[in-house]
C-alpha positions as MATLAB code, in Angstrom:
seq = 'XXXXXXXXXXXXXXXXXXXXXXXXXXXXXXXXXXXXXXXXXXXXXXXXXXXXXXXXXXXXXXXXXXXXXXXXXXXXXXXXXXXXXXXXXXXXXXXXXXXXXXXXXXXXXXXXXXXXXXXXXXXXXXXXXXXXXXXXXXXXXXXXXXXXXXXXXXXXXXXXXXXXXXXXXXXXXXXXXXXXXXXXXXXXXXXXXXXXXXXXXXXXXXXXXXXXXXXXXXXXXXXXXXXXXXXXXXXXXXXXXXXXXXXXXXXXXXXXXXXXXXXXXXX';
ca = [
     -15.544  -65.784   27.499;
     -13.475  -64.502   30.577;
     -10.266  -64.771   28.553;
     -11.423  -63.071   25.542;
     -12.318  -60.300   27.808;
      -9.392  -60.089   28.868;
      -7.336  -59.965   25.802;
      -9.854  -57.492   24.337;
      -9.197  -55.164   27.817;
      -5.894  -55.306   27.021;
      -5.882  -54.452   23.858;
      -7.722  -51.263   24.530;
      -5.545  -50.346   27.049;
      -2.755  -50.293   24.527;
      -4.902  -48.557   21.784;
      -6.034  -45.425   24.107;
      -2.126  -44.037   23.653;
      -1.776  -44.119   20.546;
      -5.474  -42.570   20.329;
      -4.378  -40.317   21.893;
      -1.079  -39.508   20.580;
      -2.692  -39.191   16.948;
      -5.360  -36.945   18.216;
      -2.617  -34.475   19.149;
      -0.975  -34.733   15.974;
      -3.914  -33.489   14.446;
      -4.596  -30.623   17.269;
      -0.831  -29.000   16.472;
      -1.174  -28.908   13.530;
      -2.339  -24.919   12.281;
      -4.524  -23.640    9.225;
      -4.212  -20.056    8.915;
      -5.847  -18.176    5.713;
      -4.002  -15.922    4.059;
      -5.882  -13.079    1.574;
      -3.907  -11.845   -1.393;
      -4.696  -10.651   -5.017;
      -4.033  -13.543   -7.925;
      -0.908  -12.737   -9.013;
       0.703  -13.278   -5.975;
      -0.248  -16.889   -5.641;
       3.146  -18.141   -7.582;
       4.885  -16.394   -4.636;
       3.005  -17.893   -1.475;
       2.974  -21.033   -2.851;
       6.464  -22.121   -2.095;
       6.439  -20.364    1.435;
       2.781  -22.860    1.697;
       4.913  -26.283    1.198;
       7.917  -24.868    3.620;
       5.313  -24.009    5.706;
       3.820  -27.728    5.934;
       6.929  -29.094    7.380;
       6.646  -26.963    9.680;
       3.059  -27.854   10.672;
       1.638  -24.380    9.651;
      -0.854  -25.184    6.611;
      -1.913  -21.971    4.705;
      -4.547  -21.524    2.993;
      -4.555  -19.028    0.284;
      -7.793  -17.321   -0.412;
      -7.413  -15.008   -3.535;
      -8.886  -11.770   -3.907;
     -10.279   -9.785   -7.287;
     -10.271   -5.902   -6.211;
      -8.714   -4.240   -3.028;
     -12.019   -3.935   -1.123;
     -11.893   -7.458   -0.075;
      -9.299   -8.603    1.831;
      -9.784   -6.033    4.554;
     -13.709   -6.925    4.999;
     -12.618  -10.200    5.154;
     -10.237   -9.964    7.537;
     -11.954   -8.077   10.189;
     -15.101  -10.299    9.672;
     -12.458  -13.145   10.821;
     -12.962  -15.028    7.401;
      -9.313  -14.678    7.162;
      -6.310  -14.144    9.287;
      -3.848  -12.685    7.597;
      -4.043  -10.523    4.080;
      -0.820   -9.060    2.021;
      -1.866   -6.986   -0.915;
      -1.706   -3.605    0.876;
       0.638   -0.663    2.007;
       0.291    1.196    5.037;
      -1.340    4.062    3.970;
      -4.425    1.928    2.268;
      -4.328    0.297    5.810;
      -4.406    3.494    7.843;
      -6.974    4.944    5.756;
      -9.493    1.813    5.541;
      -8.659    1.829    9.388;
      -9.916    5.546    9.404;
     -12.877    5.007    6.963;
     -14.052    1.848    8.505;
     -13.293    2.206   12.032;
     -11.302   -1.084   11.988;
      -8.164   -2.223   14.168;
      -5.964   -3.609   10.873;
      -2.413   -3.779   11.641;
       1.050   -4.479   10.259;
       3.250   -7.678   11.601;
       6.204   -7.545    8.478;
       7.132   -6.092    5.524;
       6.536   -7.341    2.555;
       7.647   -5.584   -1.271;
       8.148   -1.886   -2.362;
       5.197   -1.601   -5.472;
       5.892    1.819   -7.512;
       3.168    2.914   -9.667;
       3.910    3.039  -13.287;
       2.746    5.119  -16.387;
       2.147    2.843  -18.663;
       0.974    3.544  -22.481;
       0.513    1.745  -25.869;
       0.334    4.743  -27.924;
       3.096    7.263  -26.929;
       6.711    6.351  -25.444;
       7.713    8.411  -23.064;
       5.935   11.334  -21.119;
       6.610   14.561  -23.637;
       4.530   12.534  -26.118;
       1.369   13.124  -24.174;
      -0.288   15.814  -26.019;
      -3.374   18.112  -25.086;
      -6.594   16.392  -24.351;
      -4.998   12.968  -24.151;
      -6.729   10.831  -21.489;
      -5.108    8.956  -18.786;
      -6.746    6.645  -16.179;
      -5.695    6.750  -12.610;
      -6.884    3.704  -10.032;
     -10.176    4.930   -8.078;
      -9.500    3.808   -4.695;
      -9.034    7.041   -2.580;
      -5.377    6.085   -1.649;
      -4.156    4.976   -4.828;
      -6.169    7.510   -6.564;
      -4.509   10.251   -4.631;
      -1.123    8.756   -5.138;
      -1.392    8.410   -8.846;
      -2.700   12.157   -9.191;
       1.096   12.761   -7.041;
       2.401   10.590   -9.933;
       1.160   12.822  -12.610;
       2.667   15.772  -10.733;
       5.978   14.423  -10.482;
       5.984   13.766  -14.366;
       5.108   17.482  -15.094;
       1.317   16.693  -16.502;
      -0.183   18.709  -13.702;
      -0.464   20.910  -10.622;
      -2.556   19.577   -7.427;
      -3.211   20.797   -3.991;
      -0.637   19.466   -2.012;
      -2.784   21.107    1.544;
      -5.069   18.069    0.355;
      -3.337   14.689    1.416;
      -5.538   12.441   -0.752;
      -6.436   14.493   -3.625;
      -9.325   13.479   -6.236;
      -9.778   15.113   -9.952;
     -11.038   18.166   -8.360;
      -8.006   19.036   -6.375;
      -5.865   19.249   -9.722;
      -4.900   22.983   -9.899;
      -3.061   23.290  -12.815;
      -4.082   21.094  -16.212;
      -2.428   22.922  -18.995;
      -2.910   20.131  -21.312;
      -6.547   19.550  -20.178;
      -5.948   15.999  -19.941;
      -9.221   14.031  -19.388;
      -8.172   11.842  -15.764;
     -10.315    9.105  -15.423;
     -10.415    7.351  -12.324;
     -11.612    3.466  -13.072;
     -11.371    0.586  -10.953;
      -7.579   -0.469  -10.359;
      -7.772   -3.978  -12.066;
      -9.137   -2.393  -15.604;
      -6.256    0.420  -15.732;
      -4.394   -2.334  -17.968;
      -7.606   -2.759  -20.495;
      -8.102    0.896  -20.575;
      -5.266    1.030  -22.539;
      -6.936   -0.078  -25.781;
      -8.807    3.478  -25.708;
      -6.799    5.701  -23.035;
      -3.586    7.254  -23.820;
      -1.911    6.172  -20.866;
      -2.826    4.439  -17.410;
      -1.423    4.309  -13.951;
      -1.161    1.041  -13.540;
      -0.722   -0.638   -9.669;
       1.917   -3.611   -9.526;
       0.009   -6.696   -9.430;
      -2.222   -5.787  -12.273;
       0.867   -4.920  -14.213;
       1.850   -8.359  -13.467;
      -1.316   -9.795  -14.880;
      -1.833   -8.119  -18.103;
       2.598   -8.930  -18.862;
       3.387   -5.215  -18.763;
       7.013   -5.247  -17.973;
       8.688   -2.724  -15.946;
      11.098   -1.856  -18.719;
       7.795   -1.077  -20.637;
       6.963    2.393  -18.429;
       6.726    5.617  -20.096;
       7.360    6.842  -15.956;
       7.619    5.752  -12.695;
       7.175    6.803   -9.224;
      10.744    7.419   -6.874;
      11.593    5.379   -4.318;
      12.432    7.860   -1.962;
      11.432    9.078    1.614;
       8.051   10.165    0.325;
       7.120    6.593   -0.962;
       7.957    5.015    2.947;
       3.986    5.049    3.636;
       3.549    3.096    0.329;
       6.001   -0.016    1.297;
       3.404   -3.107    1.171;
       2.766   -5.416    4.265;
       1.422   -8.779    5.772;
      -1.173   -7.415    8.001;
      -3.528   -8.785   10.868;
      -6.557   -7.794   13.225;
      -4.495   -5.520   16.332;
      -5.953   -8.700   18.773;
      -3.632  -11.019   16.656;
      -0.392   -9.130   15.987;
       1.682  -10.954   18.402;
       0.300  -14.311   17.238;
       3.704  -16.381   17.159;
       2.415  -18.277   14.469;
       1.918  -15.520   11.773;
       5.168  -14.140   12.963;
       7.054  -17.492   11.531;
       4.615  -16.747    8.959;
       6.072  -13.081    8.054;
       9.866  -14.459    8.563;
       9.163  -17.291    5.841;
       8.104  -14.450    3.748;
      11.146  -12.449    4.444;
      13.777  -14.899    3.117;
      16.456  -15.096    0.152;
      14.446  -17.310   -1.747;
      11.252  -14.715   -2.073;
      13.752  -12.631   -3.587;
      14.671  -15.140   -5.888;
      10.863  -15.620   -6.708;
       9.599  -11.576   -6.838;
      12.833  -11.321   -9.534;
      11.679  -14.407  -10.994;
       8.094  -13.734  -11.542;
       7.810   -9.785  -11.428;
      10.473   -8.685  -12.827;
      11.864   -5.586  -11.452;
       7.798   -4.431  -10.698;
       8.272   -5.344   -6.678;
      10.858   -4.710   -5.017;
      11.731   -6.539   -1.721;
      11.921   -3.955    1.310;
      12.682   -5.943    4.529;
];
């Protein structure tokens, strides 16, 4: 009885190491969520398996409009999102009263004119209707968008303009602001939509497909997209290996791949 004691005493004294040794394994290893919109899932997914190696393991929590990922992430049920540019940041940060902050560029996203009745801007006659995204930011940028093309005149005192800052409408075009991800169905009725990049993506309109599109320019700086975090996290130095797995050759590779010329890398 003595002697099987023994050996048994023993033998936990040699287990409690490699208890413990496992246990840390576990422990170093990270899970960090990551919020983004669908389409940019067959981007992620390769910088998830690098990741791996690496003992990072992201999950990637998908997101259906752009008024997610930022409740999520300040309610902590994510850590990281990348679907937005500064400006949306700055002003959800002004709207909501939230601390949302940049750690990396990500892609350059122009909006695009996009239409299946007419082919190129001159073609738009009087009364036509065109839908614009209705999130204040995007709304506001598209409604720059229109300007540019020579549709109309806004306020340019007003730095997010709606419907009712257009100024001049000589072709009393009927601008209807829907939700971002229907701009591509609205094209069955609409004359032409502003359509944003990822919903572009989704519905296979190509960028050589755009009746117009907006510069890339000094202007469009604001509107560069970006992995951001709550302002307690930003110099976590795990989301910063995070961002520079993002910002490699091969996402280049991947954004030509898969969007074709619709984002544009900008780091």
């Amino acid at each position: 009885m003595k002697k099987s004691f023994k050996h048994f005493s023993w033998l936990l004294l040699l287990l409690i190491p490699l208890l413990i040794v496992s246990g840390c394994g576990k422990s170093s290893s990270k899970t960090v969520k990551v919020g983004i919109m669908g389409s940019d899932e067959k981007i992620w997914k390769p910088i998830q398996t690098k990741l791996k190696r690496e003992g990072i393991n992201i999950k990637l929590v998908t997101f259906t409009d752009y008024n997610q990922p930022n409740a999520a992430l300040t309610n902590h049920e994510i850590d990281l999102n990348s679907f937005q540019h500064t400006y949306f940041m700055n002003t959800w940060n002004k709207a909501h009263k939230t601390n949302i902050v940049s750690i990396g560029k990500t892609v350059r996203a122009p909006l695009r004119l996009y239409s299946k009745k007419v082919k190129n801007v001159s073609a738009i006659k009087k009364g036509d209707q065109i839908t614009i995204p209705n999130d204040s930011t995007n709304e506001g940028r598209a409604l720059h968008l229109l300007q540019s093309a020579g549709l109309i005149k806004v306020d340019n005192k007003v730095s997010l303009p709606t419907p009712k800052n257009i100024t001049e409408n000589k072709l009393k075009l009927k601008i209807t602001p829907v939700d971002a991800a229907q701009t591509p169905r609205s094209l069955t009725d609409a004359t032409a939509a502003i359509v944003n990049n990822e919903f572009a993506s989704e519905a296979k309109l190509p960028d050589s497909e755009c009746i117009y599109k907006e510069k890339l320019n000094k202007a469009s700086i604001p509107y560069i997209n970006i992995i951001a975090t709550n302002k307690a996290d930003k110099n976590n130095k795990t989301y910063k290996k995070i961002v520079k797995a993002y910002q490699t050759a091969e996402t280049k590779k991947l954004l030509k791949k898969y969007y074709h010329g619709l984002s544009i890398p900008a780091w």
